[in-house]
C-alpha positions in Angstrom: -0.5 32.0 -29.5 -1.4 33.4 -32.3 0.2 35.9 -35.5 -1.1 39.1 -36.3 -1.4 40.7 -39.9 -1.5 43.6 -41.1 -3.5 44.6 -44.5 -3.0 48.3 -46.0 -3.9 49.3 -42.8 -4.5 53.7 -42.5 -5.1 55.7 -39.7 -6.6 58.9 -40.8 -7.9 61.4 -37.9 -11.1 63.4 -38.2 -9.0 67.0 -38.7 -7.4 65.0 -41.9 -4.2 64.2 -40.6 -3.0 60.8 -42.0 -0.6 59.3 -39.6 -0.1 55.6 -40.8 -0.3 55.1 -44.9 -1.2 51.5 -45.7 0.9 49.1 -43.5 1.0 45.5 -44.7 2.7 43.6 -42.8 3.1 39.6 -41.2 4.1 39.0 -37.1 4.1 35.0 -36.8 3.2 33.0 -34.2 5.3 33.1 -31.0 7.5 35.8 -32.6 9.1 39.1 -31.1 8.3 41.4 -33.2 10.0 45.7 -32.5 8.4 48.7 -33.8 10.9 51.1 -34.0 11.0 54.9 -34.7 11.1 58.8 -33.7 8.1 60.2 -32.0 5.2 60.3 -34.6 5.9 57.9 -36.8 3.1 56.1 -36.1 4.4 53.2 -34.2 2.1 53.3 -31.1 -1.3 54.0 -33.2 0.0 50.6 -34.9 0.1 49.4 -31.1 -3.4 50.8 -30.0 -5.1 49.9 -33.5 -4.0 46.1 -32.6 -5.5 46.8 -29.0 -8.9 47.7 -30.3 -7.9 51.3 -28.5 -7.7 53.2 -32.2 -10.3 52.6 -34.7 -9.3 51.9 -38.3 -9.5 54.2 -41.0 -8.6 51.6 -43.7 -7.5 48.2 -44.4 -7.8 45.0 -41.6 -6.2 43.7 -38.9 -6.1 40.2 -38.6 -5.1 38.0 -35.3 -5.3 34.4 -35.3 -6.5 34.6 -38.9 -9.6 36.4 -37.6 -10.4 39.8 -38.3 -10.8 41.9 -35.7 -11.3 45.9 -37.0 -15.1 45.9 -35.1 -14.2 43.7 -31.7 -14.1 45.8 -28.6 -11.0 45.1 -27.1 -12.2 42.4 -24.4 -12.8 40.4 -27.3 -9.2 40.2 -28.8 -7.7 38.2 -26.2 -4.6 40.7 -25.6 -2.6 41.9 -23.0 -1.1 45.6 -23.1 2.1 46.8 -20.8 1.9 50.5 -20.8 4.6 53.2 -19.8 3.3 54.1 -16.3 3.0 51.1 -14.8 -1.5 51.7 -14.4 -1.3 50.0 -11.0 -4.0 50.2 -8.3 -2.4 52.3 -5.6 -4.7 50.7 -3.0 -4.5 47.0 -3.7 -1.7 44.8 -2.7 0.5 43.3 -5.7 -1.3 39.9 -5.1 -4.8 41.6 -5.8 -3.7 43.9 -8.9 -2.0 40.7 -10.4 -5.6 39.1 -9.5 -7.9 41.9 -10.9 -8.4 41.2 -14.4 -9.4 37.5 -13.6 -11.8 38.2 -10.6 -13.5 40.5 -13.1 -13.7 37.7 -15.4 -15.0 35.3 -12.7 -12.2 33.0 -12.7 -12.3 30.5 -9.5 -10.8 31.5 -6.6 -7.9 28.3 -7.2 -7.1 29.4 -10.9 -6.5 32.9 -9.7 -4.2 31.6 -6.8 -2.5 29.3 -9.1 -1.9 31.5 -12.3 -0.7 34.8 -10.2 1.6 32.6 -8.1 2.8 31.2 -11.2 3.3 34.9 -12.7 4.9 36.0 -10.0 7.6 33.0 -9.5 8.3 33.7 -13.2 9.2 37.3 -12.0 10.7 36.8 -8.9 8.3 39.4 -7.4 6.8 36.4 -5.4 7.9 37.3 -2.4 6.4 40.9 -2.9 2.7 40.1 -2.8 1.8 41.5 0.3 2.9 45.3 -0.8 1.4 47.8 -2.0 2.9 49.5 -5.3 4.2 52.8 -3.0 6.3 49.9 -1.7 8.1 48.9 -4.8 10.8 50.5 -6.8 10.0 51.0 -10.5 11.5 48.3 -11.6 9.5 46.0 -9.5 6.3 47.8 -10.3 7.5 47.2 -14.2 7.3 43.6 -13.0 4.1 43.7 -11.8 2.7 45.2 -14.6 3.9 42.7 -16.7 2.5 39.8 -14.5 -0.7 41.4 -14.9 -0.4 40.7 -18.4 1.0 37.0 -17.7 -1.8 35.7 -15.6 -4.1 36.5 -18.6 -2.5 34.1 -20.6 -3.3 36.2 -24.1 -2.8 35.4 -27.5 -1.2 38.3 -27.6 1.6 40.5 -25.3 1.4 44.3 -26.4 4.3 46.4 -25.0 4.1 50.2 -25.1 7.6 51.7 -24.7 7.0 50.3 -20.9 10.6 51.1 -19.4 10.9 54.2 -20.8 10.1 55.3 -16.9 13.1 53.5 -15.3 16.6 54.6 -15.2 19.5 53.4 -17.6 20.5 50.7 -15.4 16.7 49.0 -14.4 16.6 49.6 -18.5 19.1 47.1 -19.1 17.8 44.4 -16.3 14.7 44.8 -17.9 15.4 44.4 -21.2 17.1 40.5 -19.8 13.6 39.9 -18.0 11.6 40.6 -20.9 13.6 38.5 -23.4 13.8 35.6 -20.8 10.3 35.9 -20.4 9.3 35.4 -24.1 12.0 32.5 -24.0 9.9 30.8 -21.6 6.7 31.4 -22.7 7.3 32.1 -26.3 4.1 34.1 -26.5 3.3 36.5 -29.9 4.7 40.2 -28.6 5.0 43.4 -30.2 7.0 45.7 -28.5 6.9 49.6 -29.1 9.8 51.8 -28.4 12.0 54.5 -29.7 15.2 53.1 -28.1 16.7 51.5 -31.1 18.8 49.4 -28.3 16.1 47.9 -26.9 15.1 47.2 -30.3 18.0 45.2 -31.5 18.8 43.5 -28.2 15.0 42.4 -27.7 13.6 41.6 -30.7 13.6 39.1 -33.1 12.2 40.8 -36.2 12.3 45.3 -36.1 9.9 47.1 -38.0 11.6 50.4 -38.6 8.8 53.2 -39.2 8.8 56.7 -40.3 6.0 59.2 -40.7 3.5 56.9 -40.8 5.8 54.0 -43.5 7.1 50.6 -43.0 11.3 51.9 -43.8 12.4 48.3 -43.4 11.4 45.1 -41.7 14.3 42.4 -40.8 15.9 40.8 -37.9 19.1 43.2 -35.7 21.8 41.3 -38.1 20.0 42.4 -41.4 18.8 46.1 -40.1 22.4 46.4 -38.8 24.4 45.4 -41.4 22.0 45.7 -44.5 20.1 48.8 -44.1 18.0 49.5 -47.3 18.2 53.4 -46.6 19.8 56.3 -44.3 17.6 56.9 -42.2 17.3 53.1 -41.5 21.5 53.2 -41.6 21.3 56.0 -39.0 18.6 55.0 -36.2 20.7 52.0 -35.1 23.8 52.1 -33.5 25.7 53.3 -30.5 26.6 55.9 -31.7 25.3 55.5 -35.0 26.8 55.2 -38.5 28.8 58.0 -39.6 28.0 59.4 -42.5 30.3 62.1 -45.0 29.5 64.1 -48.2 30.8 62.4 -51.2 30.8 62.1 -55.3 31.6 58.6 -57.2 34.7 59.1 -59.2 37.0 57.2 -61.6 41.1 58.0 -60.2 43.5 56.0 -62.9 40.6 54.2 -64.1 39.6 53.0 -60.4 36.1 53.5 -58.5 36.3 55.8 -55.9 34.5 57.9 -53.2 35.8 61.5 -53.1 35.2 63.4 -50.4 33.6 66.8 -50.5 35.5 69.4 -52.4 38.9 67.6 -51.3 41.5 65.6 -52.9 40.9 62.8 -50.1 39.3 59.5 -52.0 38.7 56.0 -50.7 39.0 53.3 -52.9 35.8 51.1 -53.3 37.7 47.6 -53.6 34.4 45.5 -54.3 32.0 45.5 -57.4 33.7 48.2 -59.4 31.7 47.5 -62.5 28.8 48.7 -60.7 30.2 51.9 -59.3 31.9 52.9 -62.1 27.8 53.4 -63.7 27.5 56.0 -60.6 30.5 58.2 -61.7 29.9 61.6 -60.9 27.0 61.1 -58.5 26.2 62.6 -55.7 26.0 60.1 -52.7 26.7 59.8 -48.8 29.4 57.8 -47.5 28.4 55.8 -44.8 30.7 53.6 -42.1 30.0 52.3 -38.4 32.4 53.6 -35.6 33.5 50.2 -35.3 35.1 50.1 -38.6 37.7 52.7 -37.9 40.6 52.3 -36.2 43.7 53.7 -35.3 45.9 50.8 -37.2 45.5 49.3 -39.8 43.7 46.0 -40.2 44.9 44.5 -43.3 42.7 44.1 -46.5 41.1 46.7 -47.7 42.2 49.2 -45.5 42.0 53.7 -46.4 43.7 56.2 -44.3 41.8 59.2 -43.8 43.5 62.5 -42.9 41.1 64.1 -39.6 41.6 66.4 -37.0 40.9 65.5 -33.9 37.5 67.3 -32.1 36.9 65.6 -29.1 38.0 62.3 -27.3 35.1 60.5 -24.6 37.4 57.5 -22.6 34.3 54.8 -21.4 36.3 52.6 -19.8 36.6 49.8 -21.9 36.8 52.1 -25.2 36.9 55.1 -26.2 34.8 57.1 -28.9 36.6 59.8 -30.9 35.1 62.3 -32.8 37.2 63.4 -36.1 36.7 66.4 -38.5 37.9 65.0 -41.7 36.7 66.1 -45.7 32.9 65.5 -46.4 31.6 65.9 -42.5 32.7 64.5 -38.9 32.4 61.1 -37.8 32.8 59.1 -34.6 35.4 56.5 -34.2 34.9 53.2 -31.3 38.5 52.9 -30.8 40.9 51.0 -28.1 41.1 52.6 -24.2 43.9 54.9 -23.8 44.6 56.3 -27.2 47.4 58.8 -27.4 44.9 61.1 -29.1 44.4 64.6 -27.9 42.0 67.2 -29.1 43.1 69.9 -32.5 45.6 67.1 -33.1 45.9 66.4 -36.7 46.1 62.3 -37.2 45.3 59.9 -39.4 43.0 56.9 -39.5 41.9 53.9 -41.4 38.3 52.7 -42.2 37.8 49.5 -43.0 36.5 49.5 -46.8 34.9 45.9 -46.6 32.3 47.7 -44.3 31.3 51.0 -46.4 27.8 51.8 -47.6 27.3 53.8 -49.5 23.3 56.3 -50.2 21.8 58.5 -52.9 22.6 61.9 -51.5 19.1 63.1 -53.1 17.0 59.8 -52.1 18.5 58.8 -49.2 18.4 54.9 -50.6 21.4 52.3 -50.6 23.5 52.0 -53.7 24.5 48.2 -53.5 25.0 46.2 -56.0 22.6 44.0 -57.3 19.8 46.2 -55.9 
């Protein structure tokens, strides 16, 4: 195993276009590591630029302390997963699991051993004989992924590789792959634009836009801590909510007040600090899950909102309410009585509130 860093590493293409601006960054050994993003923001040049598949424009890439900018990629000692699966159609699974080390002149008993090993760690062992038309996608996903196994790299690359499957071989896949780096604890980086494949799977998320490192932490601190938001809004399920607002003082008290209305929340924590931002412009941000129907206790705001639509989904239901400032999305109990133009009220849970420079975009926390 080994880590991978990143030193003010650029990507600049020959029309001029720069598409990653000096990355610097540290992936440790045996660490699960998520590049997150929208398309173009430069997450899978990262990827191929690691792979030896992208030359560098600037700075150096470093694996196992070594740096590797000029090495073709044979030399690197990776492994790369891609999207469609890049399985010989005429070759049985045993053979494309064998390829890469017959090319390699491994003996004929390592090969037998490490792909029979691979593919008892991927329950496809029973699927050697077939030929990929034979499989469904989410065993060819499998295979491909063996391929990489039998290598035994210093390094697992994953390029958005279930992007291809439906939303239910998603989620299975998403178990094998994190029981897979359980058991062999190998160094990955894992590409993908699903930011729920990037909070269940990884271990640290690298959060990237246009061609910037936005903020680098583990699910818990990108979650719950988001430096920024556009950080704040590309996780979640649905994401945070966010509303129009300007700082005010009521009766000497720190408030948020929303848009043009008479509606404020109280900010119950670090008043001192938000009483500085009076008269500021900012963006009022809180997670669906911190709305609910009654109220909690503690800090507690009812909000006046019109109901806009109501999704049941079983085990909750998602609300969406028109309210001063914007519309937001509320995870609520199954069942509620709520019906759509009705005008209701609701209460957000002001423990949980962030709170962003309209202008900026950055968090206003205190102590930043």
């Amino acid at each position: 195993m080994s880590g991978v860093k990143f030193e003010q590493v650029s990507k600049v293409y020959d029309n001029g276009v720069k598409v990653v601006h000096g990355i610097d960054l540290e992936i440790h050994s045996g660490e699960f590591v998520v590049f997150v993003g929208p398309s173009g923001c430069g997450k899978s040049t990262l990827m191929r630029m690691v792979a030896g598949l992208e030359a560098i424009s600037g700075g150096t890439i470093s694996i196992d302390d070594r740096v590797v900018n000029d090495l073709p990629p044979r030399e690197r000692d990776i492994a790369m997963v891609f999207q469609d699966y890049a399985l010989y159609p005429h070759k049985n699974v045993f053979d494309n699991l064998a390829f890469g080390l017959k090319l390699r002149k491994f003996p004929a008993a390592d090969i037998d051993r490490r792909v029979k090993d691979a593919a008892a760690i991927l329950k496809i062992d029973h699927l050697l004989d077939r030929k990929p038309r034979a499989l469904s996608g989410g065993q060819r996903q499998r295979v491909a992924m063996g391929r990489a196994i039998v290598r035994q790299p210093k390094l697992f690359l994953f390029d958005e590789p279930l992007s291809n499957l439906d939303a239910l071989l998603r989620s299975e896949m998403r178990t094998e792959i994190k029981k897979l780096h359980q058991r062999i604890g190998a160094t990955t980086i894992y590409v993908t634009h699903d930011q729920v494949e990037a909070m269940t799977l990884a271990q640290r998320i690298v959060v990237l836009s246009g061609g910037n490192i936005m903020q680098v932490g583990t699910p818990d601190e990108i979650y719950n801590q988001p430096v920024s938001k556009f950080v704040a809004g590309f996780t979640g399920s649905p994401p945070m909510n966010f509303l129009a607002a300007t700082i005010a003082i009521v009766d000497g008290k720190a408030c948020v007040a929303l848009g043009n209305s008479a509606q404020r929340l109280a900010l119950p924590a670090h008043e001192d600090y938000y009483r500085t931002l009076a008269g500021r412009a900012v963006t009022f941000g809180i997670r669906p899950e911190d709305i609910g129907i009654e109220r909690s206790g503690g800090n507690d705001v009812r909000l006046d909102a019109r109901v806009v639509v109501v999704e049941p989904l079983g085990a909750e239901t998602l609300v969406t309410l028109a309210c001063e400032g914007g519309e937001l999305i509320g995870r609520l109990p199954p069942h509620v009585p709520f019906a759509p133009d009705e005008q209701t009220g609701v209460w957000v849970n002001m423990d949980k509130f962030h709170l962003f420079d309209a202008a900026s975009g950055s968090v206003l926390r205190a102590g930043n």
